[in-house]
N, C-alpha and C positions, 0 to 999 in steps of 0.2 A: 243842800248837797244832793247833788243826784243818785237814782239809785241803779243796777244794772237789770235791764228785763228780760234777760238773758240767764239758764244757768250758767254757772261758771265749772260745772261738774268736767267738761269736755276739754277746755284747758288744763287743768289738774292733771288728767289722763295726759293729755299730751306731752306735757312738761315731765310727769314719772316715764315716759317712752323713752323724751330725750337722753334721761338718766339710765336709762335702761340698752340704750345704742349708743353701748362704746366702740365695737366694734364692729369691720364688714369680713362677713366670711365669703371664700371662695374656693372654689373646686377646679379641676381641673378636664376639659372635655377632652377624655383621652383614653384608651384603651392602655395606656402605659400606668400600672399597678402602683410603679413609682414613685408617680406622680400624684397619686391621691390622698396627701396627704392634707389638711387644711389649714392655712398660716392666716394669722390676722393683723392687721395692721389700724393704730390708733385714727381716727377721724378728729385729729386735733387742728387748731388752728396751727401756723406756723410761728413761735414765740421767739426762736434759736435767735433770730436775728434781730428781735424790737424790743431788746432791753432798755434801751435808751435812746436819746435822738439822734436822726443824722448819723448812725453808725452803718459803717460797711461790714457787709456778711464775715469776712475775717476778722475785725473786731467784735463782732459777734460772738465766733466762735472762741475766739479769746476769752472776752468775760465768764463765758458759761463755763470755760475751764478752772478757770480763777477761782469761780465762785465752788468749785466742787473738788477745789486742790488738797482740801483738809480733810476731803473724807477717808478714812482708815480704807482701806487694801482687802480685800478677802483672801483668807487663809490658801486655799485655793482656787481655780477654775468653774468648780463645781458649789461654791459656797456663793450663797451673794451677800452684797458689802452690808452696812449697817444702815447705810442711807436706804438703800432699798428696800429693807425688813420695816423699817420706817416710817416711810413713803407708802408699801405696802397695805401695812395694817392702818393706816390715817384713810386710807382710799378705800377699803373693805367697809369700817365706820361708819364713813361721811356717806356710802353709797347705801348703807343698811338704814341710816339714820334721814336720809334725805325720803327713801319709802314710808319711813315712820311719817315725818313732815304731810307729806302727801295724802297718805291717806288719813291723818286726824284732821284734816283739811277738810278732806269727802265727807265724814262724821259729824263734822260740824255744821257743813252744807246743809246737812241729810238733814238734821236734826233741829238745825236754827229755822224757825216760821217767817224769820223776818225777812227781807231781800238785803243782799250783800252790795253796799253803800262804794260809790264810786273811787274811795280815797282807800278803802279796806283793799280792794278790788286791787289796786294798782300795786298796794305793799306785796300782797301775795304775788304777784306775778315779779315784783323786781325781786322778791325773795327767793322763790323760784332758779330766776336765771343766776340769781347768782351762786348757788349751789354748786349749781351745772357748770359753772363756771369755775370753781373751787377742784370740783373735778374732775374738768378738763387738765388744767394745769398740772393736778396731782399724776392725770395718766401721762400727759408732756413729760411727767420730770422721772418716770419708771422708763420710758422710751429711752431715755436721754442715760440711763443706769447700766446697760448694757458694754460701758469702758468705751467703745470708739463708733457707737451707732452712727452721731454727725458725721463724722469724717467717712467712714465706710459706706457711708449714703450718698454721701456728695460725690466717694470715687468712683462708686460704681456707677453711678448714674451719667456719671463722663466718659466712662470707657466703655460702658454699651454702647452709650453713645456717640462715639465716636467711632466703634465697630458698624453701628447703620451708617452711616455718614460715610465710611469709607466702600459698603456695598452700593450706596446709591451711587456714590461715582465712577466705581467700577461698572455700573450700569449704563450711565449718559456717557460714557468714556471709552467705549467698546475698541480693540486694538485694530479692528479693520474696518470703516464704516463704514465702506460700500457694501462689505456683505453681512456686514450685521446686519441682523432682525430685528424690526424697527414696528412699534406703534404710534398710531398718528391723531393727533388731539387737536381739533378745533374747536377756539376759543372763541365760540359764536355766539353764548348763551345769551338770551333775552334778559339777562337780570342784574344784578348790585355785586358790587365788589366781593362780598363774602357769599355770595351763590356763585360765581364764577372760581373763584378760588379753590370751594368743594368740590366740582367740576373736578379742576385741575388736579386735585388728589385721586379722586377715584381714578383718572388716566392711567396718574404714576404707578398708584398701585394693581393699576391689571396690570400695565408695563415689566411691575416686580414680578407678578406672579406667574409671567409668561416668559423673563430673564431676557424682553425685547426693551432697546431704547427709546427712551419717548423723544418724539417729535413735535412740537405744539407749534402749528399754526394762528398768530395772532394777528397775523395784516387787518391793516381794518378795525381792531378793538377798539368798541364802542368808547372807552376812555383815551386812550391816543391811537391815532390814526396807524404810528410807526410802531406799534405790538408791544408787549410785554416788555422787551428790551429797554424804554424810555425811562422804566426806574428801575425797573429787577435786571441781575445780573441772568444770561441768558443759563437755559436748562445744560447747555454743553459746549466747549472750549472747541470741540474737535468734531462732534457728530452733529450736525442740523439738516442735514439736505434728505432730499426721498425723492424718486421719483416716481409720479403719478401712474405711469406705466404697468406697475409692479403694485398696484394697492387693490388692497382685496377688502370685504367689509368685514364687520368680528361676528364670527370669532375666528374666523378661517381657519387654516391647517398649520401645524408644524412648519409645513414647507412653505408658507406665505410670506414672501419676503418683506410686506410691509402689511398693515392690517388697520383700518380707521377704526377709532372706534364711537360706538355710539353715544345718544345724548342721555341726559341722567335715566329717565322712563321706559326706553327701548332696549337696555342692555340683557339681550335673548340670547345665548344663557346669559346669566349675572356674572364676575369673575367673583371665583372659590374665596379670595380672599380681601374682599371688602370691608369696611369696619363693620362692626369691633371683633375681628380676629386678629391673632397675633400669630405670629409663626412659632414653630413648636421648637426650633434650634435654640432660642433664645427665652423658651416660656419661663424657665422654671427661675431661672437670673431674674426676669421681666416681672414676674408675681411676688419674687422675693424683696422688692425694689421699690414696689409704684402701687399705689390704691384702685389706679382704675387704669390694667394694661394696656385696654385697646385704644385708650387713649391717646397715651405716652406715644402708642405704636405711629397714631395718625400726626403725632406733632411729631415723629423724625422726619417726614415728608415733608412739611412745613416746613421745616427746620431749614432743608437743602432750599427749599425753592426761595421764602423769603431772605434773599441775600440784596442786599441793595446796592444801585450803581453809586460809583463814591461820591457823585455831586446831593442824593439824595440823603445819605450817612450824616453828610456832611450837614444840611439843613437839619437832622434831626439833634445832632450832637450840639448843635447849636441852641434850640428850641430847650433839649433837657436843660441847657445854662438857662436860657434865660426865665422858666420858669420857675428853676428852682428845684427839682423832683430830688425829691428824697424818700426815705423812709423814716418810719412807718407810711406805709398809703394805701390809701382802698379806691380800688379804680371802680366808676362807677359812670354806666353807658343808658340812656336815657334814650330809647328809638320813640319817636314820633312823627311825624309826616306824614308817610304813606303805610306806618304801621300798622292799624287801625281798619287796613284790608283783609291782613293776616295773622292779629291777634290781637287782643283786649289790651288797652292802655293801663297803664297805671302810676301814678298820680307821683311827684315827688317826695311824698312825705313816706309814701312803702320804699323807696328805695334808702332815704335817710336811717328811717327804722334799723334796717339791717347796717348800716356804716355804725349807728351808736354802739349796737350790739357787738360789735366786733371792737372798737375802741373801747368800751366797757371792760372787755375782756382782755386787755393791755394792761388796764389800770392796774392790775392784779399787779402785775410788775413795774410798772413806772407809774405811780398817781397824779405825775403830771405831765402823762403823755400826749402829745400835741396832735389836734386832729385834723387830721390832710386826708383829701382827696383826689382825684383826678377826675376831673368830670369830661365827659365825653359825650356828646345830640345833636342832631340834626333840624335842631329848634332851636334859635340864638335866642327866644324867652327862657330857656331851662336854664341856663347860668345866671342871669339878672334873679331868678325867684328860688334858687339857691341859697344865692348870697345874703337875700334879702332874706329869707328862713330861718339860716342858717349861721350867724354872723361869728360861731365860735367857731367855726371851722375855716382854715387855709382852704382855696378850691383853686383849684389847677387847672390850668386847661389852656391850649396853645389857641391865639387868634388865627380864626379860620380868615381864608383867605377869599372864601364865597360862600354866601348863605345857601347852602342846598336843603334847602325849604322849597326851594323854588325847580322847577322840575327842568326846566331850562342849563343850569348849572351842573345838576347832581352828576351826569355823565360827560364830565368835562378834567383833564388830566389836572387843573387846578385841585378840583375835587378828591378826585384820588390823592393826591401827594397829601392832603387835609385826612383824609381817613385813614393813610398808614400810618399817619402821626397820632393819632388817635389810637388805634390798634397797638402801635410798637409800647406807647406808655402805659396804658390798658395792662397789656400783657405782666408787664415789668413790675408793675402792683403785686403788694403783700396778698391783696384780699380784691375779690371783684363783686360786685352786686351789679344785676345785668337780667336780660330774658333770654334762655334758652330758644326760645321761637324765631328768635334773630340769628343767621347766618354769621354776620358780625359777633352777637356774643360767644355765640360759641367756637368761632374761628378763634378767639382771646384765652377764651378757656383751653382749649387746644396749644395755642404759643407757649400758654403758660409752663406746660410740663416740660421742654425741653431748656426752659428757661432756671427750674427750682428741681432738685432734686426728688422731689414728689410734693404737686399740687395742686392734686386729687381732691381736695378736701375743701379747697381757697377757694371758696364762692360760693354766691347765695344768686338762685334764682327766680324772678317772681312769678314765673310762671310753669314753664315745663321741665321736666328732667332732659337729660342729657343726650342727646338720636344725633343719627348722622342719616340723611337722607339716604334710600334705596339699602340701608345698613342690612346684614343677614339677622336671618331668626336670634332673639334675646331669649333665653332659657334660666329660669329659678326653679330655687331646691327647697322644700320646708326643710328648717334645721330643728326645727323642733313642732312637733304634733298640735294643733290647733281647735278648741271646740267653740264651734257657734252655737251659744247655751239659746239665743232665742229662736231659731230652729232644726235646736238639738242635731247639729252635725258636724262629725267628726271630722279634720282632713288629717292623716297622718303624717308622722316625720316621712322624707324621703319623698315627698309625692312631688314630681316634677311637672312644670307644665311650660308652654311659651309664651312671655311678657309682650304686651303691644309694643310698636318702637319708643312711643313715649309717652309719659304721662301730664295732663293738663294739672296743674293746681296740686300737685301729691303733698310740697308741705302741709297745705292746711290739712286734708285729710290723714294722711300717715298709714292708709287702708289701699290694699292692693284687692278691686273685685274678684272674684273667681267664680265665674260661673259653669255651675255644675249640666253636663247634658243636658238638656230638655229638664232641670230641674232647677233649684233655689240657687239667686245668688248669695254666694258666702263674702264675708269682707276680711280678709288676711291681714293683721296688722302688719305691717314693713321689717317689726324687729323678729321676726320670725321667719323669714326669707333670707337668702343667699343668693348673689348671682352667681350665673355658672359662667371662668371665659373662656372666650372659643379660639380654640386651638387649630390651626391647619398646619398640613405638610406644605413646605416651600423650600424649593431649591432655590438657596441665595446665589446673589449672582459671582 
């Protein structure tokens, strides 16, 4: 039996972090006093709906009522029920008793001369997650204690939404369009579906921010010749035209009757409200709601624009039959080809890893939950060495209709209609495993929020955290005072500073650098950080 040459001290620690980030705090970037209060929200998986198979989200919500129709009633408002006091103290426990776990773990390390044996090795760590796992659920089911949290989640997350949805079309909708003020968006970019697509948000969003309608010029799109209109329903029913006469370059004046604007690197000044801010009409709804607002914010943009022509609808409503998609699924996006330019490969078995871990964490509720996938690459080997891996897993995935492996293909409208079908099921997944470094993953991540009520939480990335190209300054808070005993230094609660756009590898590490002036750098662990979100003034349209 092998043994590991490796301490195992630095997993320990890590797995006690996990246990220790229940939640994410946030602030609000605002001079409004009101507004500083700080709300937290669980980072749970999404369980409401995968009690069993094949069930739709309203059967969903059914059973979970069912299952919680016997509990007694609190005396009043202010009182909580008995399930809760329950729930409560089992959670208090298991979270006191899982530190205990851990650290006579460390003790043991410390103490044992001998090297900890490969088969020890692996019990510890499935012991470990299952813990974390134990207490996931625990915190799911205090969420869930609140009398109408599901329901009140689902509604408001409709109705905000549906309040953006009806500004943006008051925006491409303008009552007079020839003298509406118009910004002008060419669709020229040199690159892949989902760098064109970010493109196409930041437009809309100076558009918002400027209360001008967008115009997007697509003739010519590298993928069909006849623009954007050959699967997407067009940005406006009633306003599309400008005349070149009247265009000025950005950021021009008030008085500009049309204004281009520039490509992602040149935009001198930037517009105010870029991601990830949110506008301040709707913060305190938006915070109350969503884990990660500026998110959300960028998937209602999304939202308006991926609308599909109905010949398109129609192929994919066809495709969900015939492969079958249901829930529970974990969508899972495998870039390779040309990725390899612009970030580190990683192998099928890291992405499996994270699909187990999340089906693991089903079993809690169904022990004979069926494990499905959606798989999604740009490599027709990554499905055959799946399958082959993988043989207890269902693997989904729609027969592409050209191999874009081949460089020839990739920017051809076959192509495309293949990767919105990819994208739209991606999205529609419980759970996604994917790389952040990908424009496509994170366009999915993105669909995902205006798809689920909040889900913020639904994904694992193997490589970076979460940026939106050209995004404004990221700002964190210590929430709690921090000492670097091996060069004795202090950082206190409160001490703010500004986060890179995003970070390479942070799960393995769990340490945010902080380098001090012209002096030592410190390493911040993560559970000790709050992000700050950014709030602007916007006149909606």
């Amino acid at each position: 039996m092998g043994t590991l040459q490796q301490p195992i001290q630095k997993m320990v620690i890590v797995g006690l972090m996990m246990v220790t980030v229940g939640t994410t705090m946030f602030y609000l970037t605002t001079s409004d006093s009101s507004l500083s209060t700080p709300y937290w929200s669980p980072k749970l998986l999404d369980f409401q709906e995968l009690f069993s198979e094949g069930i739709t989200k309203d059967q969903a919500g059914t059973t979970e009522r069912s299952l919680k129709s016997d509990s007694p009633a609190p005396a009043s408002d202010c009182e909580p029920t008995l399930d809760f006091e329950v729930t409560r103290r089992l959670l208090e426990t298991n979270l006191r008793d899982t530190y205990f776990f851990f650290s006579n773990q460390l003790k043991q390390l410390y103490s044992n001369k001998t090297k900890m044996n490969q088969e020890d090795f692996n019990n510890l760590q499935k012991e470990g997650a299952e813990r974390v796992r134990v207490l996931q659920h625990d915190l799911w089911r205090l969420s869930q204690m609140g009398g109408k949290e599901g329901s009140w989640r689902k509604r408001e997350a409709e109705d905000l939404s549906e309040e953006v949805q009806k500004r943006l079309h008051r925006l491409q909708h303008p009552h007079n369009c020839a003298t509406a003020k118009k910004l002008i968006c060419n669709l020229d970019v040199g690159c892949g579906f989902g760098c064109q697509f970010h493109r196409l948000i930041h437009c809309f969003m100076a558009a918002y921010g400027k209360n001008r309608t967008l115009i997007v010029n697509s003739a010519g799109w590298r993928y069909s010749p006849n623009g954007w209109e050959t699967v997407f329903q067009p940005f406006s029913e009633t306003c599309t035209n400008f005349s070149m006469k009247n265009v000025t370059n950005w950021p021009g004046t008030s008085d500009s009757q049309a204004v281009r604007f520039p490509p992602f690197y040149t935009m001198i000044p930037r517009p105010e409200n870029l991601p990830l801010a949110i506008p301040k009409d709707i913060s305190k709804r938006l915070i109350r709601l969503h884990g990660h607002p500026g998110v959300w914010w960028v998937g209602q943009f999304i939202k308006y624009l991926f609308r599909f022509q109905p010949y398109m609808q129609e192929m994919i409503d066809k495709t969900e039959k015939s492969i079958q998609f249901q829930h529970p699924i974990v969508g899972v996006h495998v870039r390779r080809t040309d990725k390899y330019i612009e970030a580190s490969l990683h192998n099928v078995e890291e992405y499996m890893e994270q699909v187990e871990e999340y089906f693991a964490g089903l079993q809690i509720f169904n022990p004979n939950v069926t494990r499905r996938i959606y798989l999604s690459s740009d490599e027709p080997k990554v499905y055959e060495e799946v399958k082959k891996k993988y043989p207890h897993y269902k693997v989904l995935y729609q027969k592409k209709q050209v191999e874009v492996v081949h460089e020839n293909t990739r920017y051809t409208l076959a192509s495309l209609k293949d990767l919105i079908m990819d994208i739209y099921f991606l999205a529609r997944s419980d759970y996604i495993v994917l790389t952040f470094s990908s424009n496509t993953g994170r366009l999915v991540y993105e669909m995902m929020q205006f798809l689920h009520p909040d889900a913020s939480a639904n994904f694992y990335s193997l490589d970076d955290t979460y940026f939106s190209h050209s995004q404004r300054p990221n700002f964190c808070r210590m929430r709690f005072s921090h000492q670097d005993r091996r060069a004795n230094i202090t950082i206190e609660e409160g001490k703010m500073w500004m986060l890179p756009s995003w970070f390479h590898n942070f799960r393995n590490d769990q340490y945010l650098p902080y380098k001090r002036s012209g002096k030592t750098t410190v390493m911040i662990p993560l559970y000790k950080l709050e992000n700050l979100v950014d709030i602007v003034n916007l006149d909606s349209p």
